[in-house]
MARBA-3410 file (N, C-alpha, C, O; in Angstrom, 1 decimal):
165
-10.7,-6.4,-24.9,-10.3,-5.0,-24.6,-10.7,-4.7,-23.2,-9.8,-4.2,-22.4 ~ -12.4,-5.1,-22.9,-11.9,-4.9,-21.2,-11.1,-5.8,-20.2,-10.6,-5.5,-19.1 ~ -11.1,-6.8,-20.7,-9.5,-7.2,-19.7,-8.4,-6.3,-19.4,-7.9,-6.2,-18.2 ~ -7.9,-5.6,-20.6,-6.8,-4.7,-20.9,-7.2,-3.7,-20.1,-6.5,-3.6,-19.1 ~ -8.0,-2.8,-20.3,-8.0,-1.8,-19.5,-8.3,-2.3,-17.9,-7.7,-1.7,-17.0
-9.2,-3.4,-17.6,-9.1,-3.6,-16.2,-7.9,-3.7,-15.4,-7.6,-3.4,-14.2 ~ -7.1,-4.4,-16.5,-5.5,-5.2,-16.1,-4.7,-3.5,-15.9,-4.1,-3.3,-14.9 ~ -4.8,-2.9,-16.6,-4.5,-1.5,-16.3,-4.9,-0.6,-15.2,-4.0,0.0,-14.5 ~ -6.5,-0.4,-15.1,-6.7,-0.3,-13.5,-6.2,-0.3,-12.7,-5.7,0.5,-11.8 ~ -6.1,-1.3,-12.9,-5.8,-2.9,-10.8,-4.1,-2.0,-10.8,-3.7,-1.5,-9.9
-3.5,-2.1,-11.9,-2.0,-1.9,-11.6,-2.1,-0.5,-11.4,-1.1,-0.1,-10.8 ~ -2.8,0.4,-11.7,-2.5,1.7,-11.5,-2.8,1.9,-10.3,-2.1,2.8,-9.8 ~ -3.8,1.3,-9.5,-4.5,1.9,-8.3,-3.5,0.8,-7.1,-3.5,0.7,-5.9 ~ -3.0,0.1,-8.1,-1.8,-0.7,-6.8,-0.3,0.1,-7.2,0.4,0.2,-6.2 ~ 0.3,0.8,-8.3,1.0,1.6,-8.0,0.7,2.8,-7.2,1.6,3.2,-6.4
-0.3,3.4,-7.4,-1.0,4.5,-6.4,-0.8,4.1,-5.3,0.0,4.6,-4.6 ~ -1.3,3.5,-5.2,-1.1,2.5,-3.2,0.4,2.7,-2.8,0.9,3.3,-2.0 ~ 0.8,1.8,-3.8,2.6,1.5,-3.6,3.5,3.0,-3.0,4.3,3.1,-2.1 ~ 3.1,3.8,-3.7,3.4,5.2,-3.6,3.5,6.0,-2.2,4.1,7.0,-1.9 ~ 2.7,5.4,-1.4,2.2,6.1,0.2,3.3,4.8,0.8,4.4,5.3,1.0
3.2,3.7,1.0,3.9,3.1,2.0,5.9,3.3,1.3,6.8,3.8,2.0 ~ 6.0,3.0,0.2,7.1,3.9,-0.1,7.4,5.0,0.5,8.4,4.9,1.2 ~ 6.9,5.8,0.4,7.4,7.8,1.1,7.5,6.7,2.8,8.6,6.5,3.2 ~ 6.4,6.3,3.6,6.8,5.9,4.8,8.5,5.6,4.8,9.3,6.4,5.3 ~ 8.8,4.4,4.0,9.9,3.6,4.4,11.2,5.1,3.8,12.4,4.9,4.0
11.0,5.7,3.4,12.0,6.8,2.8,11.8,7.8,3.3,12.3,8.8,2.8 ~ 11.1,7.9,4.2,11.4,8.9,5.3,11.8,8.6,6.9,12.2,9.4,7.8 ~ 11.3,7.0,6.9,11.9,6.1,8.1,13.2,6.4,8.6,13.4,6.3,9.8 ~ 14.1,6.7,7.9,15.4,6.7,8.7,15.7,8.3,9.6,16.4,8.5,10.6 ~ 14.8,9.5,8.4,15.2,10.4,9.0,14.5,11.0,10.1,15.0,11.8,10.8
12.8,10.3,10.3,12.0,11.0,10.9,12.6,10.1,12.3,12.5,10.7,13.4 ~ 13.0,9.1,12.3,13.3,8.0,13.4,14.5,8.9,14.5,14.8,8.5,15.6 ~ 15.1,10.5,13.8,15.7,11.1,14.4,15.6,12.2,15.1,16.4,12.8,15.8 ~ 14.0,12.5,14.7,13.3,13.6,15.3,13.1,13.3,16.4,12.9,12.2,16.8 ~ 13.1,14.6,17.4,13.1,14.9,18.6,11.0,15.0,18.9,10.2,15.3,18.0
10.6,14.7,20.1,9.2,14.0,20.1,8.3,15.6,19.4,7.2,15.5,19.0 ~ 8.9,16.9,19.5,8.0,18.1,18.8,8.1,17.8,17.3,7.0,18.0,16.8 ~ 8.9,17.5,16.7,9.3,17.7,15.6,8.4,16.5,14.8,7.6,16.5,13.8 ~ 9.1,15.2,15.8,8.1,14.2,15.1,6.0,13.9,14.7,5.2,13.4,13.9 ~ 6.0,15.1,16.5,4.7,15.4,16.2,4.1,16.1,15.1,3.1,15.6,14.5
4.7,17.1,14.8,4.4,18.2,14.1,4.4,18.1,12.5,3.8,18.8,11.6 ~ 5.4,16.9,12.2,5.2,16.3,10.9,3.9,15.1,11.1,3.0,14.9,10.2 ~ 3.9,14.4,12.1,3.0,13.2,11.8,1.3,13.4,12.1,0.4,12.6,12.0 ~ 1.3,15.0,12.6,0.0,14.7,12.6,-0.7,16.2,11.5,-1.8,16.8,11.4 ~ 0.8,16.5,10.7,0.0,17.4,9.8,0.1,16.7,8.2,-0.8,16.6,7.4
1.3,16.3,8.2,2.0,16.1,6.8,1.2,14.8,5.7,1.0,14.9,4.5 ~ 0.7,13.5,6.9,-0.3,12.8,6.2,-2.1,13.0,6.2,-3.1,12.2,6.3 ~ -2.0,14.0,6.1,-3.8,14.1,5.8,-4.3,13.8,5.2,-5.4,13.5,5.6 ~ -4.2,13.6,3.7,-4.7,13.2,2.3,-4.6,11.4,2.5,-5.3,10.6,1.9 ~ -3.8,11.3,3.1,-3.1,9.9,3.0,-4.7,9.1,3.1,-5.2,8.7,2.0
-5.3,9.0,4.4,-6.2,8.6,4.6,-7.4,8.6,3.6,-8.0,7.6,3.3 ~ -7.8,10.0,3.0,-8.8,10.2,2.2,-7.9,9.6,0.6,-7.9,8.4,0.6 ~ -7.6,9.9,0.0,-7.0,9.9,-1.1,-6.4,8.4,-1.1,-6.6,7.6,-2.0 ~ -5.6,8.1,0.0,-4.6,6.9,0.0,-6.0,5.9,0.3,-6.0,5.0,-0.6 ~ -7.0,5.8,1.1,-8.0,5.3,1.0,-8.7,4.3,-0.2,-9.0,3.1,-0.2
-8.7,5.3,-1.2,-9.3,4.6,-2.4,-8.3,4.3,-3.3,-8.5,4.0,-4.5 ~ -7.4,4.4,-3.0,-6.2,3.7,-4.1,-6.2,2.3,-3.1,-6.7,1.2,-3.4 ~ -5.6,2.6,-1.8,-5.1,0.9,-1.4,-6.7,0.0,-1.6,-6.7,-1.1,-2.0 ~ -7.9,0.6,-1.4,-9.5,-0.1,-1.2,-9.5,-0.3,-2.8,-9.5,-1.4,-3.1 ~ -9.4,0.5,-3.7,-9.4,0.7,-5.1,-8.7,-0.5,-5.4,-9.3,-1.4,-6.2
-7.4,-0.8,-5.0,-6.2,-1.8,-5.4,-7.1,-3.1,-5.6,-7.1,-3.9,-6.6 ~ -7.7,-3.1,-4.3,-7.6,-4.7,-3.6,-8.9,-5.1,-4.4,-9.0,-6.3,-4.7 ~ -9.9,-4.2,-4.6,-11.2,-4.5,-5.0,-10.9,-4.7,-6.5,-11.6,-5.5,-7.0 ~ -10.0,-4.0,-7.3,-10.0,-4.1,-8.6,-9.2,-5.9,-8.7,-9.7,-6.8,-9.3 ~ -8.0,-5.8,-7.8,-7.5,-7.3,-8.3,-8.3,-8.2,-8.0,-8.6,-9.1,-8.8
-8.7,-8.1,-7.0,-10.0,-9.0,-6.9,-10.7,-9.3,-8.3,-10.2,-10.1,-9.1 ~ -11.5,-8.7,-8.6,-11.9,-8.7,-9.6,-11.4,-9.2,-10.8,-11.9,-10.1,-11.5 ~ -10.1,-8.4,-11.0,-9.6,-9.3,-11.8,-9.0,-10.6,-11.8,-8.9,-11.2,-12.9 ~ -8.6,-11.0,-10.8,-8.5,-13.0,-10.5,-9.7,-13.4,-10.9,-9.7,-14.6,-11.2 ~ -10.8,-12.8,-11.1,-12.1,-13.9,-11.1,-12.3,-13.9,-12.6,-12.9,-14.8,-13.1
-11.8,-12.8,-13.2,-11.7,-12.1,-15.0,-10.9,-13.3,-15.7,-11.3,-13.9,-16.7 ~ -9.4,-13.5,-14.7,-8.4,-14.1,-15.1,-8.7,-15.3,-14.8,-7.7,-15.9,-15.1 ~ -9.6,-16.2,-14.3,-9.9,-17.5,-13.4,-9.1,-18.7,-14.4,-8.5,-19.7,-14.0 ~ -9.3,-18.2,-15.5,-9.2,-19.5,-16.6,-8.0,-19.5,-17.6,-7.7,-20.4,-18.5 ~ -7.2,-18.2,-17.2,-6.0,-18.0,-17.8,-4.7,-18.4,-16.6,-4.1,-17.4,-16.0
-4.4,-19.7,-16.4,-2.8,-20.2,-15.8,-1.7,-19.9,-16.8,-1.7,-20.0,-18.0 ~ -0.8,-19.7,-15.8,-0.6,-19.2,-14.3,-1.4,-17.6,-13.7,-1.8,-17.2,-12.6 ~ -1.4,-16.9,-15.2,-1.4,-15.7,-14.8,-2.3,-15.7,-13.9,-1.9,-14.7,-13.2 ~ -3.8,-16.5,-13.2,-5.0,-16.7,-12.4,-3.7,-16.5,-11.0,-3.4,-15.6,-10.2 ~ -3.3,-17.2,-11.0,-2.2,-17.5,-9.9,-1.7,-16.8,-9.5,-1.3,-16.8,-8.4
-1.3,-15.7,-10.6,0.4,-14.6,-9.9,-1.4,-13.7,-9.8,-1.7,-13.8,-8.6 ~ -2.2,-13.3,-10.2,-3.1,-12.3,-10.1,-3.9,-12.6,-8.7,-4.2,-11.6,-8.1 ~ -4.1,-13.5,-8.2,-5.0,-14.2,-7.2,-3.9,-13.8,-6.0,-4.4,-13.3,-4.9 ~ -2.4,-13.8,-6.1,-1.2,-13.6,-5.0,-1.2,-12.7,-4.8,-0.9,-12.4,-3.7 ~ -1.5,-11.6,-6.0,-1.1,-10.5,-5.8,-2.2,-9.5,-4.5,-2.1,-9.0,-3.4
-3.7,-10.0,-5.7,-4.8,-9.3,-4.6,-4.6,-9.9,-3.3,-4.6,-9.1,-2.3 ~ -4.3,-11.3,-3.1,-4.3,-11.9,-1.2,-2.8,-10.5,-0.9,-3.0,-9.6,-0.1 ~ -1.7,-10.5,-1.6,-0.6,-9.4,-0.5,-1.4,-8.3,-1.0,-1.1,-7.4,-0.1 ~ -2.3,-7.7,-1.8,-2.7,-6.3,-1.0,-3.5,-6.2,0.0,-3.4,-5.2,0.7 ~ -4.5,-7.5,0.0,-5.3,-7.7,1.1,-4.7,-7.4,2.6,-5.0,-6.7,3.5
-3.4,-8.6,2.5,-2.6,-8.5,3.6,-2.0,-7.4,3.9,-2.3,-7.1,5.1 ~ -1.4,-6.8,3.4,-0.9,-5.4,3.2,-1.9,-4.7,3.9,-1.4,-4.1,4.9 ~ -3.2,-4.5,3.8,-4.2,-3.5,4.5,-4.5,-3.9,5.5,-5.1,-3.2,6.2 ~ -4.2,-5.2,5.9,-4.6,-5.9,7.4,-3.5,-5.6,8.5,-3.6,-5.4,9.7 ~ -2.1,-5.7,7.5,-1.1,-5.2,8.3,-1.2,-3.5,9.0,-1.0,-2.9,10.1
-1.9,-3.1,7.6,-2.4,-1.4,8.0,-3.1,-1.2,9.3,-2.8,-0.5,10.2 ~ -4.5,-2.2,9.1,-5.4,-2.4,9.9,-5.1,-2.5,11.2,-5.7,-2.0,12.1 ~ -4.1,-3.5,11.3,-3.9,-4.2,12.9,-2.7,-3.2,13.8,-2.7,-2.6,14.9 ~ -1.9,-3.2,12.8,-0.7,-2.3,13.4,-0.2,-0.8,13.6,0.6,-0.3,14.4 ~ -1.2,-0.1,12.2,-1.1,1.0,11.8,-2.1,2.3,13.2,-2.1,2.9,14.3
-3.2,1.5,11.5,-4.5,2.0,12.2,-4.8,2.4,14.3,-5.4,3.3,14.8 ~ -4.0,1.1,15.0,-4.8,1.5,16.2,-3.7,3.0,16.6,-4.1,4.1,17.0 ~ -2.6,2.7,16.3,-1.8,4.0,16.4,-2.7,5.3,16.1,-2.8,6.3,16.9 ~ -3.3,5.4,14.8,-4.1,6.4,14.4,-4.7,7.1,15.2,-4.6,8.2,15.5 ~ -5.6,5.7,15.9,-6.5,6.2,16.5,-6.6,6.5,18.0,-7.7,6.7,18.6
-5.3,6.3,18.5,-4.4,6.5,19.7,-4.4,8.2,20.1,-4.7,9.0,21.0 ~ -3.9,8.2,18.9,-3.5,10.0,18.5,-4.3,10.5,18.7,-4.5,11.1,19.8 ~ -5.5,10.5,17.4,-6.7,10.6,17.4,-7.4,11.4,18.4,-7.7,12.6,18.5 ~ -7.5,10.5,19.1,-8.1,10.7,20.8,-7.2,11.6,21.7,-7.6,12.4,22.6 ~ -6.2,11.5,21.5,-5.2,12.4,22.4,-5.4,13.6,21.8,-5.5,14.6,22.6
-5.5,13.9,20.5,-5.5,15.0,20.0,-6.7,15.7,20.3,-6.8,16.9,20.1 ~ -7.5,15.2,20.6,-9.3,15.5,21.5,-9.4,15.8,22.5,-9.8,16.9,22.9 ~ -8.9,14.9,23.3,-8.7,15.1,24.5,-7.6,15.7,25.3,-8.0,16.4,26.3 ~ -6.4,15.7,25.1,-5.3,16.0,26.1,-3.8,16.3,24.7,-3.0,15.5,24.4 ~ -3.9,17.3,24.2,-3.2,17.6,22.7,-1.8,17.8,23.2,-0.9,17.3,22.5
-1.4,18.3,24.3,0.0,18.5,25.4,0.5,17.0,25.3,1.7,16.9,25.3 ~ -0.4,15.8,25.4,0.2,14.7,25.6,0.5,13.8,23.9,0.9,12.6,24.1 ~ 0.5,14.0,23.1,0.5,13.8,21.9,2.5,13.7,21.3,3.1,12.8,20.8 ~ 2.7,14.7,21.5,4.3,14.4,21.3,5.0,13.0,21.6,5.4,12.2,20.9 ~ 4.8,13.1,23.4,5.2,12.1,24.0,4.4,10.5,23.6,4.9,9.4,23.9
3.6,10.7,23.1,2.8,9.5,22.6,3.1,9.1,21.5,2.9,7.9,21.3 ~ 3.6,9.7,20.6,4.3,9.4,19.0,5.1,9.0,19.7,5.2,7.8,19.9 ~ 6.0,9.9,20.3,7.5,8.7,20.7,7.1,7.8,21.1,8.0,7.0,20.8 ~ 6.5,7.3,21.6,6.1,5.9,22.5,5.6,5.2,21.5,5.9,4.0,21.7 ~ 4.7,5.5,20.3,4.2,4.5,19.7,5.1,4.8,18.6,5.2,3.7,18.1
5.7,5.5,18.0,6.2,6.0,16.7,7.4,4.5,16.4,8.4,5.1,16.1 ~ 7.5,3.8,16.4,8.7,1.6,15.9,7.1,1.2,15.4,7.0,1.0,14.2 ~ 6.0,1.2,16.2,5.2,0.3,15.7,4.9,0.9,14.7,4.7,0.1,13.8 ~ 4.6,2.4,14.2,4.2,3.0,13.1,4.5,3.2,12.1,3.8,3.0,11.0 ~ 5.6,3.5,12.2,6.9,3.4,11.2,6.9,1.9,10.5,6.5,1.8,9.4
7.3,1.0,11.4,7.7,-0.4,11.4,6.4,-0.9,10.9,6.6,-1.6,9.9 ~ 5.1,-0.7,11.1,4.1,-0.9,10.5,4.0,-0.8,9.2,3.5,-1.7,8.5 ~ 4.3,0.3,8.8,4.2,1.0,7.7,5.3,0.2,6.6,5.1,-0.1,5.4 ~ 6.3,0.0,7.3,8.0,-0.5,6.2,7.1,-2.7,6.1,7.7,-3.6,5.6 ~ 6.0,-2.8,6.8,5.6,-4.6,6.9,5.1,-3.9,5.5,5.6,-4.2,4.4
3.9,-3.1,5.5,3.0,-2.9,4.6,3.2,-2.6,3.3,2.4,-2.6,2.3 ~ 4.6,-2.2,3.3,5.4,-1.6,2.0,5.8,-3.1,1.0,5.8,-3.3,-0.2 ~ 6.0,-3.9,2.2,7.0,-5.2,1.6,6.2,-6.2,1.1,6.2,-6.8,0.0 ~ 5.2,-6.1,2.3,3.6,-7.0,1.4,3.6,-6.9,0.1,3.7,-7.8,-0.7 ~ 3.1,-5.0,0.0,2.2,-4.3,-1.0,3.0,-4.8,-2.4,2.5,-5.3,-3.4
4.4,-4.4,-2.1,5.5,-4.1,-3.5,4.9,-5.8,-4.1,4.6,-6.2,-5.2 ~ 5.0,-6.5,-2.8,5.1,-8.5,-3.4,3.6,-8.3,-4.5,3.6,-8.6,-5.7 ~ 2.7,-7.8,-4.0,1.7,-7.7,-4.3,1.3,-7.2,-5.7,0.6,-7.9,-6.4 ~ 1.7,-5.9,-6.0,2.3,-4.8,-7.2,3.1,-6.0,-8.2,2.6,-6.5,-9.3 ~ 4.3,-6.3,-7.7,4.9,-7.5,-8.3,4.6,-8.5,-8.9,5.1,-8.9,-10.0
3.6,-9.2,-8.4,2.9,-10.6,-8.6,2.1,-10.2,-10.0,2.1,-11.0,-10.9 ~ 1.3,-8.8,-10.0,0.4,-8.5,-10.7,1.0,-8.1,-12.0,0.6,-8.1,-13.2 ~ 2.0,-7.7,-11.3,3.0,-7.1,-13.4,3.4,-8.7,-13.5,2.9,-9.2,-14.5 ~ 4.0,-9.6,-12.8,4.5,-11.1,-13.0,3.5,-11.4,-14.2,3.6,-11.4,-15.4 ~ 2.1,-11.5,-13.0,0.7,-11.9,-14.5,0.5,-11.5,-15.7,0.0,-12.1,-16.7
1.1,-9.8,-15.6,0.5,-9.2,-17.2,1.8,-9.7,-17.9,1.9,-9.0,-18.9 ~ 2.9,-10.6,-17.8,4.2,-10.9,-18.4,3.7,-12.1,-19.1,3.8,-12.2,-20.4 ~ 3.2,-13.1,-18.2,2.6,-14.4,-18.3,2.0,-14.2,-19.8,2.6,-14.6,-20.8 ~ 0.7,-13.3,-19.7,-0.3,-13.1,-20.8,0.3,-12.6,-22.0,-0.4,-12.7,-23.1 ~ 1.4,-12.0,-22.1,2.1,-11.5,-23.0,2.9,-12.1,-23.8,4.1,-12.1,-23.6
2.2,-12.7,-25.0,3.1,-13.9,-25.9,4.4,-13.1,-26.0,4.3,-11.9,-25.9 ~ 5.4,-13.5,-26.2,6.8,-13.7,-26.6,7.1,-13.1,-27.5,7.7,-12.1,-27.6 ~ 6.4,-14.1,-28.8,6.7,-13.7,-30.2,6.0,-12.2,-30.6,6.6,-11.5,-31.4 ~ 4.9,-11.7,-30.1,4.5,-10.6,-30.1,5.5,-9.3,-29.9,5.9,-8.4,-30.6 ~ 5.6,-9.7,-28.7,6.5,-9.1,-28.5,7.9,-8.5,-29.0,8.2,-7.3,-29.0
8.5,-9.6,-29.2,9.9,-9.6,-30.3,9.0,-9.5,-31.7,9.7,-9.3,-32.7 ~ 8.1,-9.6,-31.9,8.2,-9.2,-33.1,7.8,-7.1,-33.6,8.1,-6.5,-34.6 ~ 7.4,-6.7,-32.5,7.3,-5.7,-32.7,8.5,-5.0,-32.2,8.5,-3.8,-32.1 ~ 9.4,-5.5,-31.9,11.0,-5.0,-31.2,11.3,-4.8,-32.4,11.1,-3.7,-32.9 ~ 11.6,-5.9,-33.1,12.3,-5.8,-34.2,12.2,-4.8,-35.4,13.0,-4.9,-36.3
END
């Protein structure tokens, strides 16, 4: 039984996750048309929560699959598609980390220091952010993916059709 609910966790707090780099890539095409006030004005009001909230879902994700690969160690393949999944959410937050994040913190400082210059700085960084964000989406989903793959594995067949029926 706690497998089951762990196995429930891990996927809820990796769909949680999934949910933030999604809205990026589906708003990617239209924000990519905003003029540098406009783009400002959404990007440094509209994700606030992202960080606190989105925080412990993607940290929540990675730490729960974790966990569960080491739960699943002895159950193949499912160890396998579960072990893939936590390494792409891992990757997924590194992608965040390396490409995302310095952008953040680009802003960040501009917005401290010199807030006049902040517009023009989204435009200038706003491919890598975006584009950051649509790497981390494609990771995360492989990732999300891998981990429903595993709960498929563990799930006999005949069980299954048998309660269809």
């Amino acid at each position: 039984m706690f497998l089951r609910i762990w196995r429930f966790i891990t996927i809820i707090l990796a769909a949680l996750a999934l949910t933030m780099t999604s809205a990026h890539v589906l708003e990617l095409p239209q924000k990519m048309q905003y003029d540098a006030q406009m783009y400002s004005a959404v990007n440094t009001t509209l994700y606030r929560y992202f960080a606190t909230v989105g925080a412990f879902y993607t940290l929540g994700s990675i730490l729960a699959a974790a966990v569960l690969a080491f739960l699943v160690r002895k159950h193949r393949p499912a160890f396998r598609w579960t072990l893939t999944g936590a390494i792409c959410l891992l990757v997924a937050f590194g992608t965040w980390l390396t490409i995302v994040a310095p952008v953040n913190n680009e802003v960040a400082d501009a917005l401290r220091s010199a807030p006049e210059s902040v517009p023009a700085l989204w435009m200038r960084l706003r491919e890598r952010w975006e584009y950051g964000h649509a790497t981390g989406f494609i990771v995360q989903l492989l990732g999300f993916s891998a981990l429903v793959i595993a709960v498929l594995f563990e799930t006999p067949a005949d069980r299954v059709r048998d309660r269809a029926a």
